[in-house]
N, C-alpha and C positions, 0 to 999 in steps of 0.2 A: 866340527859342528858349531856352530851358530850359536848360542844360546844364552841366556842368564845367569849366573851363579845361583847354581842350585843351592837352596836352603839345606841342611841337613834334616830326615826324617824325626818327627817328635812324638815320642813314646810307643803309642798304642796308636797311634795318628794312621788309615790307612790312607794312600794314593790311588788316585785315578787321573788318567791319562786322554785327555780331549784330542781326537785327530779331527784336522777338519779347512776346506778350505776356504777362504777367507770372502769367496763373492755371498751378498747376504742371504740369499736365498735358502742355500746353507748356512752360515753361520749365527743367524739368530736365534737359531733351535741351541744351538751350543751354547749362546753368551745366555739364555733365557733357564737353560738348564743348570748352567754355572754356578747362576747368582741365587737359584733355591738351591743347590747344593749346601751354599757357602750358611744359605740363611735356614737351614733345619739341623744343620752338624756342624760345629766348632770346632772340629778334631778330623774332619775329611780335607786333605790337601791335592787339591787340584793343581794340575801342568796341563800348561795346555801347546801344540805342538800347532803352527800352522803357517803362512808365507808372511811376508814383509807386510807391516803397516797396520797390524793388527792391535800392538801394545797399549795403544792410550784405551782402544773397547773395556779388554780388560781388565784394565785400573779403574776404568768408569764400572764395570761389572762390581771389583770387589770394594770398590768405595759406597755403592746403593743396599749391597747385602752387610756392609757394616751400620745402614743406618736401621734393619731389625737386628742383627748379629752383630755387637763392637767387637766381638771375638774371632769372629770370620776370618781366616787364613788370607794370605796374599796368593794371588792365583802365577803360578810360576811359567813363565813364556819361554818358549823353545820355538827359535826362526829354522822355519824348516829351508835349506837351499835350494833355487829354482824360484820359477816363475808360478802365480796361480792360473789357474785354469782360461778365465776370459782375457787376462793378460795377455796370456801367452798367445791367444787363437785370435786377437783382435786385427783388424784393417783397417787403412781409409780410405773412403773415395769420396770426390767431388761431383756432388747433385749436378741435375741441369738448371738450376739457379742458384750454383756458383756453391751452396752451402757443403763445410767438410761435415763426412759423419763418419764416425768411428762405428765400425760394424763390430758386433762380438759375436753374430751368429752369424748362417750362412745365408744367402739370400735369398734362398729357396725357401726360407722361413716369412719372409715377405711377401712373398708370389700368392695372390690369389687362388683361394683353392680349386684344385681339380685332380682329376687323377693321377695324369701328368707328376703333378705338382706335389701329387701326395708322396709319388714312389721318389721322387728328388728327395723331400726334405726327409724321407727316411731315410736316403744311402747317406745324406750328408750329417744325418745325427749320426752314426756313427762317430763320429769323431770326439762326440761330445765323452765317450766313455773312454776311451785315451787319447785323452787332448797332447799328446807330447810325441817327439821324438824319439826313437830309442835312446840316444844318449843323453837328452833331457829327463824321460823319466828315471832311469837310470841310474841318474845325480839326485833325483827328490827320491825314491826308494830306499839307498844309501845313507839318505840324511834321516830319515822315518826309522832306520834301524837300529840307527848310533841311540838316536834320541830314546827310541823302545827299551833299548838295553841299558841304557845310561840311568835313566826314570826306575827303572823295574819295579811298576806299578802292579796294585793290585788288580785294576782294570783298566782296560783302555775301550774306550766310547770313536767309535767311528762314524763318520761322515758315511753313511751309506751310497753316496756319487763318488766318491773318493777313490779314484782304481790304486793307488800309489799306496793311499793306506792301508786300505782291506790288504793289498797283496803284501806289504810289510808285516800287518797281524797275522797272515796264513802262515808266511814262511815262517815265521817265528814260535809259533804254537802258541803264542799268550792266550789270558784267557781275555774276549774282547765279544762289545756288544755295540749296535748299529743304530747310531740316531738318526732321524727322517726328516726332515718336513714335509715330507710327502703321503700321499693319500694311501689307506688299507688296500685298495685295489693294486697299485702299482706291484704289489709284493705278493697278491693272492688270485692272481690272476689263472695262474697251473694249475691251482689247490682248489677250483672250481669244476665239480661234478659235474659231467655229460661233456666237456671239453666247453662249457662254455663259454671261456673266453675268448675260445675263435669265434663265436658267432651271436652273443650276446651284448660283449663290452662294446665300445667304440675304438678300432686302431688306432693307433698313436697317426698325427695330423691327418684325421680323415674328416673330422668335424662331423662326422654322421653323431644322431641323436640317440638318446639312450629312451626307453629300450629301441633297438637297432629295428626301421622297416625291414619287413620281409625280402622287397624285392634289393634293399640291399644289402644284405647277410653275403651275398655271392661274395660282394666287391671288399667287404670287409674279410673275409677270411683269406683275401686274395691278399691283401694288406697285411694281414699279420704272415703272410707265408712269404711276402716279400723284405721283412722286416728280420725272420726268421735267416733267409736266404744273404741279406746284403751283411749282417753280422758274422757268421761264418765264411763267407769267400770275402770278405775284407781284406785286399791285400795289405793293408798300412797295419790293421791289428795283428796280423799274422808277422809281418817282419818286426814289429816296436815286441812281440810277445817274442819270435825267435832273437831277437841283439838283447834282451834282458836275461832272457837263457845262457846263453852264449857268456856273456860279460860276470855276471854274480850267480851265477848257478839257482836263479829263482823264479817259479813259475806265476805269471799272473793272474791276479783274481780281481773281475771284474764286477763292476755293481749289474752286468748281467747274470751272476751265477748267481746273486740275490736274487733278482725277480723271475728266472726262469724256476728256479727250482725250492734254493737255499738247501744243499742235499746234506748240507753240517748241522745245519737247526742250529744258526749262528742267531741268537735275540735280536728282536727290531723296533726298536720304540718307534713309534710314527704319532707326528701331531693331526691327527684325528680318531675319531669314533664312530662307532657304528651309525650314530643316528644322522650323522654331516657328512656321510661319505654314500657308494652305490650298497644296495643293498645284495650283499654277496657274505660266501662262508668265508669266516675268518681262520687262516693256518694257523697251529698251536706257537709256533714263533714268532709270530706277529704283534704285539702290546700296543693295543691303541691306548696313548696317554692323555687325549682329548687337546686341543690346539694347543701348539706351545709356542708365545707369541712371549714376546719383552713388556717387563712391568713400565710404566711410567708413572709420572706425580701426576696428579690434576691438572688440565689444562688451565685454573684460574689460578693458580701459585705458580707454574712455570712459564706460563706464558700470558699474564692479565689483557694487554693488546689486544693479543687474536680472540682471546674469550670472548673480551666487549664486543667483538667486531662479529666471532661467530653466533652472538644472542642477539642479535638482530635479526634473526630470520631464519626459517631451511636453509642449509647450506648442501650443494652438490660438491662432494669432495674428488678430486681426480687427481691419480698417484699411479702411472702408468710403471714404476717399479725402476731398480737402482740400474737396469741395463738397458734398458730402452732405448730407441731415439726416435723421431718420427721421419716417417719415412717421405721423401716431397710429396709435400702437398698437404700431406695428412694433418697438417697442426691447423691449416686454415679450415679445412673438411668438420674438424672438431669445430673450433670456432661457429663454423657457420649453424652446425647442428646447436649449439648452446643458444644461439640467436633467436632461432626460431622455438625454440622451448621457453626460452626470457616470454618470446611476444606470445606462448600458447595459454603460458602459463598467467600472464599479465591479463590477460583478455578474460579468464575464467575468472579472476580473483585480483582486485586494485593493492587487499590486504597482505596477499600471499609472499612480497619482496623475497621471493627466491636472490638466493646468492649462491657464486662459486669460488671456490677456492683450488685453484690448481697449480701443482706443482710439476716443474717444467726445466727441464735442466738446459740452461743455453749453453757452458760455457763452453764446448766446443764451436762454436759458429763463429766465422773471420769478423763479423758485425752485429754485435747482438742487436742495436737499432734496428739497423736495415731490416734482420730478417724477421724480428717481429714486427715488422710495420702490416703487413696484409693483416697479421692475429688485429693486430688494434683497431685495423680499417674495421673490421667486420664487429669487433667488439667496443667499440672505442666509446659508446654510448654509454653502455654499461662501465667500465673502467672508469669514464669520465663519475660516475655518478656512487663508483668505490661496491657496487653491486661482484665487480669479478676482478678478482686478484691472482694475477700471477708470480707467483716466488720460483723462484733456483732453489732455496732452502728454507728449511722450518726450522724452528727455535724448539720445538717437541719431537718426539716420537710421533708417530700416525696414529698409536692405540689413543693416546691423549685425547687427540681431533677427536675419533671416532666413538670414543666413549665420552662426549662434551654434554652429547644430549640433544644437537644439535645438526646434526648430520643426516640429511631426509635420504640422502644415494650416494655409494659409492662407487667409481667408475674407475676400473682400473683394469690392467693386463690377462687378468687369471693367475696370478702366482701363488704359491700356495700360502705364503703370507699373507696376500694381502685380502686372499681370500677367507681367511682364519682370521683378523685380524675384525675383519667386518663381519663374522660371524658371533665373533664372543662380543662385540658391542652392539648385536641387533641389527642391525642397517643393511637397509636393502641394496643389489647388487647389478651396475650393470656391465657385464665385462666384455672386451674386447680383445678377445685371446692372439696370441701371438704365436709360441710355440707350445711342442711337445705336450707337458699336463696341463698346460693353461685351459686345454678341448677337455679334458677331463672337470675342471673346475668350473666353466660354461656350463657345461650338462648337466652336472651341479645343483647350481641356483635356480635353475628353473625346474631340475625334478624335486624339489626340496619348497618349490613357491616363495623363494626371496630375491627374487629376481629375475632379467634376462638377459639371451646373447645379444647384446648392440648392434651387431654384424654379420647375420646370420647368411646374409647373401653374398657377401665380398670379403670373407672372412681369408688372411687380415687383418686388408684394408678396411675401412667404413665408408658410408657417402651419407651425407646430411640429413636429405630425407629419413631415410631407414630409421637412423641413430634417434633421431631427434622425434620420433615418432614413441622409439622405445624407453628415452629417458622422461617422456611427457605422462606413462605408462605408471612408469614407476613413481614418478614426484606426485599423482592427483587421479582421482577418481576412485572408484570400486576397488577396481584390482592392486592399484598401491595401497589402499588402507589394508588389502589381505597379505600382501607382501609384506609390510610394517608388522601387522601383528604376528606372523608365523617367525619372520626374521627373531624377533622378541620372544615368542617360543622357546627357538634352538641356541637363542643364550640363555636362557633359563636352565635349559635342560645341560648346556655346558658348565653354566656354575653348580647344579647339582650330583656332574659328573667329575668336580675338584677340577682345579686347574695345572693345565698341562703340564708346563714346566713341572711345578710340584709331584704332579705324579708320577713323571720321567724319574725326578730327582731319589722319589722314595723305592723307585722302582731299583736304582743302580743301587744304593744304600743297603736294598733288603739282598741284592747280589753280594753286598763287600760282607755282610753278618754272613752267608754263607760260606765264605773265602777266609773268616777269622782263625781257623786251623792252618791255615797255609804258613809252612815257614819263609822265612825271611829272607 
């Protein structure tokens, strides 16, 4: 096994154990959970188990919880073997102008919706919940149990996506509990009376609205029985589930036994709450901790530059999330949308110096000039004039931006970051969903009034018109100052309900006080 020199246990000091995979969408709930561990308990010694490249988070985790805690423990790294999840399932193909893009989902995640298109991108999530091989997973199963028995912690906190670890914690009996970034619905979807969930929620990539038109309830329960259907005759899960039988005598547990049923009443911290999620019964296993999103400093002490540059005006912030790519065409489709809201918005108001600030990751592209030349054609006015700034990277966190004070819209993916992210700093939302719960977090902001879907007809994809229609919406007039203020609302109402992280944290904490009998 892989791993650190483990510290020796100190005193009364108990262990808990982070499983979790390293793409961030998962693992910022863990580093965010981490670091109030580190800064409420001085005597709690966190390991954390996960794939390559993770180490400097960590030390950046337990160096920010020494700056309230100087007593705060060193968080102990255990490299799990194998590859992580998007790693391992990525591709590349070459656009029809010439650009490489590194795919990490399937491409029927891309395709314009339709029904077609719906029953695709659901045979093809499959995969997402055992993204490996049998002998791949096999080797990371293996390495999750050395590491389990090595550790023999008092808890171990799981990655609720995680097939590798859940099925390590089953086989093993420990006692273990499921951290989320994901929404109350994903997990209480069964535990909803009258069978509602076939005919109330919205299917996973069906993009239908919440609550669900009548006439189509047919097409969505058709969708969850297709969804039902492609997971059980899954020949790939069936053989990766029979060669890990076969091999290590261990049966797999998947983060479907979570959401279909959870028939252990395994705990599940999820970063939301009742009031930012669908309004449905919540299962007694279920612990909403309200968002659990990374601390950062101020943006005028870590980053003075962008501060000046963001107190200049509204800023539209856009952060389309760590896996993205734009798919051809789509980054000038943006652009052009942003153009015609520059000039909607210029026309209403000389004072209003709207600015944007978008983060834009090139550096897979063979020429990063070339291919942003059409962005600059259509923006170049603006750019010229320092109104729109495109980076590769920030010098902050996002919370920082978003909690500036300054941020009139946030336009991003639907990921449950970064939709929590814009939640706990007020700011209105317009998203552009992409896959799986990204439809879920769409439906969202506009049943909650802090925002809209950008793409509600080429979803997806976007086309200028639409977009630009919808973020004109959101930045001026009536309905943005009502979306500002409710947006302001439901941070209110999250800083009332204690902060996520923290409550995760007190939550596993009031777990280890009951586990204090347990010998050693």
């Amino acid at each position: 096994m892989t791993t650190q020199q483990l510290r020796p246990g100190s005193g009364d000091s108990r262990r808990i154990l982070m499983i979790t995979n390293v793409e961030w969408g998962e693992a910022n709930v863990f580093l965010a959970t981490s670091r109030a561990l580190l800064e409420i308990d001085s005597d709690v010694e966190i390991h954390c188990a996960t794939f390559a490249g993770f180490e400097d988070q960590l030390i950046q985790v337990w160096k920010d919880a020494r700056l309230t805690n100087p007593r705060a423990k060193s968080i102990v790294y255990h490299q799990i073997k194998g590859l992580g999840t998007l790693r391992q399932n990525s591709t590349q193909i070459r656009t029809p102008d010439g650009i490489i893009e590194q795919l990490l989902l399937p491409p029927s995640f891309r395709t314009p919706l339709s029904l077609l298109t719906s029953i695709r991108a659901i045979r093809d999530a499959m995969g997402i919940f055992i993204p490996y091989t049998g002998p791949q997973i096999v080797e990371i199963i293996s390495s999750l149990l050395d590491i389990i028995r090595e550790v023999d912690a008092d808890l171990v906190v799981v990655d609720s996506l995680m097939t590798a670890g859940l099925t390590a914690c089953h086989h093993l009996g420990v006692k273990y509990t499921c951290l989320s970034p994901n929404s109350i619905k994903m997990f209480a979807g069964r535990f909803q009376p009258w069978l509602a969930d076939l005919w109330k929620f919205p299917a996973v990539f069906s993009g239908y609205p919440f609550p669900i038109p009548f006439h189509l309830i047919p097409l969505n329960i058709f969708l969850k029985l297709c969804t039902a259907f492609y997971w059980y005759t899954d020949r790939r899960r069936r053989q990766v589930s029979d060669h890990v039988e076969a091999q290590i005598g261990v049966t797999l547990c998947t983060p479907v036994n979570l959401i279909r049923g959870n028939d252990h009443g395994i705990k599940i911290l999820v970063s939301s709450h009742a009031q930012i999620d669908y309004p449905l019964t919540i299962p007694p296993y279920v612990y909403p901790c309200g968002p659990i999103v990374r601390s950062a400093p101020p943006l005028a002490g870590a980053a003075p530059g962008l501060a000046d540059w963001l107190a200049r005006g509204p800023t539209m912030y856009i952060n389309m999330g760590s896996i993205f790519t734009f798919p051809s065409g789509q980054a000038v489709e943006l652009a052009r949308a942003l153009r015609i809201t520059f000039d909607a918005i210029d026309k209403h108001s000389k004072a209003a110096n709207l600015q944007v600030l978008w983060k834009w990751k090139r550096s897979q592209r063979p020429d990063d000039k070339e291919a942003e030349s059409p962005v600059f054609e259509v923006l170049g006015r603006q750019i010229g004039k320092d109104r729109v700034r495109i980076v590769d990277w920030l010098p902050v966190e996002p919370i920082s931006i978003l909690q500036s004070g300054h941020v009139a819209c946030a336009v991003h993916h639907g990921g449950a970051n970064s939709y929590n992210e814009s939640i706990v700093a007020g700011v209105p939302q317009i998203i552009l969903p992409q896959w799986t719960d990204c439809y879920d977090y769409s439906q969202l902001v506009e049943l909650h009034g802090i925002g809209l879907i950008g793409s509600k007809t080429t979803n997806p994809l976007w086309v200028a018109e639409e977009l630009s229609h919808h973020l004109t919406t959101v930045l001026q007039g009536k309905a943005a100052r009502a979306m500002q203020t409710r947006a302001q609302q439901l941070a209110r109402i999250c800083e009332e309900h204690g902060n996520g992280a923290m409550n995760a944290a007190r939550t596993l904490l009031g777990d280890l006080e009951g586990l204090k009998s347990k010998p050693r």
